[in-house]
C-alpha positions, 0 to 999 in steps of 0.5 A: 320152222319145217319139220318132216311131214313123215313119222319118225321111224328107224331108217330100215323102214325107211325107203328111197328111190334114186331116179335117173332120168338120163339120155336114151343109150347114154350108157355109163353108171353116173358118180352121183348115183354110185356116190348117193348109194354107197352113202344111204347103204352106211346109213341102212335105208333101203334103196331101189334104182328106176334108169332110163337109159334103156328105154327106146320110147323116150320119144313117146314123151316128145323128148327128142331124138335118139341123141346117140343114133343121131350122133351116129348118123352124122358121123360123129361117133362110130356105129357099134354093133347092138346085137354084141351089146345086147349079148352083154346083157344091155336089153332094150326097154319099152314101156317107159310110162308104165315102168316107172309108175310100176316101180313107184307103186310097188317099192312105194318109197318115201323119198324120191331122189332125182339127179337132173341135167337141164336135158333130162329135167323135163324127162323127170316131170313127165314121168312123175305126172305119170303117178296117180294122185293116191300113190304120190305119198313120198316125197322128191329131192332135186339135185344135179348141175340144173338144180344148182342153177335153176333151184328158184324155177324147180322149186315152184314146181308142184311134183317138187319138194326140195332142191339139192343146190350144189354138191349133194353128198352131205345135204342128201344124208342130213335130209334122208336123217331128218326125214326119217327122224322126224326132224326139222329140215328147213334148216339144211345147207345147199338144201331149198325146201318147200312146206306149208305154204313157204319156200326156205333157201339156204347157204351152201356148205363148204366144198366137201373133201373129196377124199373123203366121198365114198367109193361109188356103189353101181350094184343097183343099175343092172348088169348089162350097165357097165357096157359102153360104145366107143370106137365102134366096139362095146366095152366093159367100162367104169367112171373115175373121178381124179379132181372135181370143178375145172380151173378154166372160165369157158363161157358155154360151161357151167364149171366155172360158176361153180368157182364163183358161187362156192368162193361167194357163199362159203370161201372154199375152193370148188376145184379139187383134186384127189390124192394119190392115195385115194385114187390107188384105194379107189381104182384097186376096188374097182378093178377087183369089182368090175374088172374094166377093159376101159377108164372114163377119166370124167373130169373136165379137163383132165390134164389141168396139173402140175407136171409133178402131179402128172408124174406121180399120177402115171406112177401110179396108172402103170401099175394098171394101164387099163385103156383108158378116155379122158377130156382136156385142152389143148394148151394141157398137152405137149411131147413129154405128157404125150409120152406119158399117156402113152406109158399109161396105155391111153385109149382116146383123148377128146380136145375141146376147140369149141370155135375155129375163130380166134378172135370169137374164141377169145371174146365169147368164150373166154378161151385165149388159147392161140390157133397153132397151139390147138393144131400142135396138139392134135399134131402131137396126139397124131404123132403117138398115134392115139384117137383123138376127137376135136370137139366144137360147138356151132349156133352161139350167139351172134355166130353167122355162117362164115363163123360156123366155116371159120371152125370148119376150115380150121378142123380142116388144118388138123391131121388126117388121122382125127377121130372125130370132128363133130360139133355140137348146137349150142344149148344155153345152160343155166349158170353159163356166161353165154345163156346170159349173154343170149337173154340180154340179146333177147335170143331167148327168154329167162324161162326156157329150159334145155330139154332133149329135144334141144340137143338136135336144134338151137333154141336161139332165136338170132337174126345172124342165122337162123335155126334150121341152118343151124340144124343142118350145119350141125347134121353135116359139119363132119362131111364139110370137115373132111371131104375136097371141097369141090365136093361142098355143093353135095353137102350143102344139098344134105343140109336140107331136111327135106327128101333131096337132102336125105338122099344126099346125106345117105349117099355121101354118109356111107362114102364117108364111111368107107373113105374116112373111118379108116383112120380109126383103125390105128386107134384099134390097136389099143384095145 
C-alpha cells in the first residue's frame, strides 16, 4: 500500500501547476487544460498555468525547429502578419529556462500536472531538470495521448512520479483528493504510481460520459491565447469538442488503439459522441465568454455520423454560423452534407489522403478508400468554393521515392483551387500499428521517443530512401504538387540543404507565392 507523501490538508492550502509543454506558436488553448481547470476550480485547489506556446527559445533546449515557421516556409500554411498578433495581445517570450523555474519557486506547488504529446515529451523534461534540487518538494503527474502509450517508459523517469494513462478527468480528481488528503493513491484507476521503491499499475476505468465533462475553463492562459493564424489572417478562435475517439483503424494514428484498449480492459466504447443538448449548452457559454470569430471543431474526423445526426447537428450550428475548421475523410463527404456545411457557414476543411497510392494506402494504412472517391471530394469542396487542405504523410516504412511521387501526381489530379497540399514525415507514435511495424523491420528501436526535432526529420532508418531525401521531399512537396513539371528539375536543386539549394528554394518559393496563393482568396470571403 501507498499513501500520499503529503500531510492532509484542506484542498484550499492545497496547490497545483498545469503544465503545458506545447509547440512553439501552435497557438490554440487545449481541451485537456480547459477540462482539468474547470474541474480542480469545483474542487477549490488553487491553480496557476506555465504555457509554452510563446517561448521563441525553445530552440535553445535542442528541441527542433519553429515547426509553424518551418510550415510557412515550405508553403504549407499561409504567412500571417505578427505585428496584427502581437497587437491582440500574443507577446513573444524568451527566457523559457528562467521562466519556468521562477514560476515553480514562486507558486511552490504540490502537485505538477503535465499534459504531453510524444513531441513535447522531451520539452517537459528539460525543463523540469532546469529546478533545483531544494525546491523539487511537489510532486508530477503525466497524462496525455504519449503517456497512455508510453506509461512503463515514463514511469522509470527520475522527475516522474505518476502517469495518467488514458482519459484524465477522473483519475486527476481522485488523485488531487487523495493527495491532499492523506489518502491511499496506488489504488487509483488509469493511474501508475511510483513510491518506496515500487511501480503500481492499474486497470483503466470505463470511458467517461462526455456529457458529463465540464465546460472548458482558458482563463488561466493569457488573453493574447484565444488568437490563431489561419489563411493568412489571425483569428479570435476557441476548440469544440463534438464526439472524442475516431471509428477508423489508421495505422499512422494512435485513435484507433484507444478502441483496442478501452474494449480489452473496461468493455466500454472509447468513441462517443456529445449530445445535441450538451453541444447547444457548451457553444451558448462559450459564445458569450469569448465571443469567437472562429470554431476548431477538434475531432478526428469530423463528419463520421449518421446523416440524421448531420442534420440535427447543422440545426443547431445555423443558429450560430460562426466560421468554422474541422478535420475528416474523404469518404465522409458528398453534394448533400457540402450543402449543409455551407448553410453552417464553414470556414475551411482538411482531408486526410495520407498516401497517393492505392495500393500502399490499403495495406499499410488500413485506408481502402478508392482514389476517384478522395478526388470527388475535393471536387465537391471545389464546387461550393470552400478551403480545403489535402493533408499527406511521406517517409513511412518501406516507402521509396516513386512512392512519395505516387502521392505527388495524385495531389496533382485535385482541382486547382486546394488550399494547401503539404505533407507531413512520418513520426512513429507510440500506440501506432506503424511504429511497430517500423520496430520489427528494425527502422527504429523500441526506445526512441518523437521529440520536436522529429517533426522536421524522419527518424526512420530504411534502405529504400534515405533520411535527408526524405527531409527534402517533405521541404519541397508543395512546389512539386503544383508547379509544370518541366519546372521539376528546379525543385529537385531546392531539394538540397545546401546554398544552391537554399537560393533555389527562395526564388521558386516566392514564384509560388505570387502564382498559387491566389486561389486562397475565394476561401477569404468567409470571413
Amino acid at each position: 500500500m501507498l499513501k500520499s507523501p503529503f500531510k492532509t490538508r484542506n484542498p484550499k492550502d492545497f496547490k497545483i501547476l498545469i503544465f503545458y509543454p506545447n509547440l512553439h506558436m501552435s497557438a490554440l488553448m487545449p481541451q485537456s487544460v480547459g477540462i482539468f481547470t474547470a474541474l480542480l476550480k469545483q474542487e477549490g485547489y488553487p491553480l496557476d498555468l506555465f504555457d509554452c506556446t510563446y517561448y521563441e527559445d525553445i530552440d535553445s533546449l535542442t528541441l527542433g525547429k519553429n515547426t509553424n515557421e518551418e510550415k510557412v516556409e515550405n508553403r504549407n500554411v499561409h504567412k500571417y502578419d505578427n505585428t496584427e498578433w502581437h497587437e491582440r495581445g500574443v507577446k513573444p517570450k524568451n527566457g523559457i529556462v528562467e521562466a519556468f523555474k521562477k514560476k515553480v519557486t514562486t507558486f511552490k506547488p504540490d502537485l505538477i500536472l503535465v499534459s504531453v504529446l510524444e513531441s513535447t515529451y522531451y520539452l517537459a523534461i528539460d525543463l523540469l531538470k532546469a529546478i533545483p534540487e531544494k525546491d523539487r518538494t511537489y510532486k508530477t503527474f503525466f497524462g496525455g495521448v504519449f503517456a497512455t502509450y508510453a506509461a512503463n517508459k515514463i514511469i522509470k523517469n527520475d522527475l516522474v512520479d505518476y502517469v495518467c494513462r488514458g482519459e484524465g478527468e477522473g483519475a486527476v480528481v481522485e488523485m488531487a483528493n487523495a493527495l491532499s488528503s492523506g489518502g491511499r493513491i496506488d489504488q487509483i484507476k488509469n493511474c501508475t504510481v511510483k513510491g518506496e521503491g515500487n511501480i503500481f499499475r492499474n486497470n483503466m476505468r470505463p470511458p467517461i460520459d462526455i456529457d458529463s465533462v465540464p465546460i472548458p475553463d482558458w482563463d488561466l492562459f493569457e488573453s493574447g491565447s484565444l488568437y490563431r493564424p489561419m489563411q493568412g489572417k489571425i483569428w479570435r478562435a476557441v476548440g469544440f469538442e463534438t464526439q472524442r475517439g475516431c471509428p477508423y483503424t489508421c495505422t499512422f494514428c494512435n485513435s484507433p488503439s484507444n478502441n483496442v484498449e478501452y474494449k480489452a480492459e473496461t468493455g466500454g466504447k472509447f468513441h462517443r459522441k456529445k449530445s445535441i443538448g450538451r453541444m447547444k449548452k457548451e457553444l451558448d457559454f462559450l459564445v458569450k465568454k469569448y465571443d469567437p470569430n472562429l470554431i476548431y471543431f477538434v475531432v478526428d474526423t469530423f463528419l463520421a455520423m449518421s446523416n440524421r445526426e448531420f442534420d440535427e447537428l447543422k440545426e443547431l450550428y445555423s443558429d450560430y454560423k460562426i466560421p468554422f475548421w474541422m478535420n475528416t475523410r474523404a469518404e465522409t463527404i458528398n453534394e448533400y452534407r457540402a450543402a449543409g456545411l455551407a448553410e453552417m457557414n464553414m470556414l475551411r476543411m482538411n482531408i486526410g489522403i495520407e498516401h497517393g497510392n492505392y495500393d500502399y494506402r490499403r495495406n499499410y494504412l488500413k485506408r481502402n478508400v478508392k482514389n476517384d472517391v478522395q478526388i470527388r471530394a475535393f471536387q465537391i469542396a471545389a464546387e461550393h468554393d470552400y478551403a480545403s487542405c489535402a493533408n499527406s504523410i511521406i517517409g513511412m516504412p518501406d516507402e521509396t521515392r516513386d512512392l512519395i511521387f505516387d502521392t505527388i501526381n495524385f495531389v496533382r489530379e485535385l482541382p486547382d483551387s486546394i488550399d494547401a497540399t503539404g505533407a507531413f514525415i512520418f513520426a512513429p507514435y507510440h500506440g501506432t500499428p506503424l511504429r511497430d511495424l517500423a520496430i520489427r523491420k528494425g527502422y527504429i528501436n523500441d526506445e526512441e521517443i518523437c521529440s520536436l526535432s522529429n517533426t522536421s526529420e524522419s527518424m526512420l532508418r530504411m534502405p529504400t530512401i534515405s533520411k535527408n531525401e526524405i527531409q527534402g521531399l517533405a521541404k519541397t512537396f508543395s512546389l512539386y504538387t503544383k508547379f509544370p513539371k518541366e519546372r521539376w528539375p528546379e525543385i529537385k536543386i531546392a531539394e538540397s540543404d545546401g546554398a544552391e539549394g537554399t537560393k533555389m528554394m527562395d526564388k521558386l518559393g516566392k514564384e509560388f507565392d505570387n502564382t498559387y496563393r491566389q486561389f486562397a482568396s475565394a476561401s477569404d470571403l468567409h470571413d
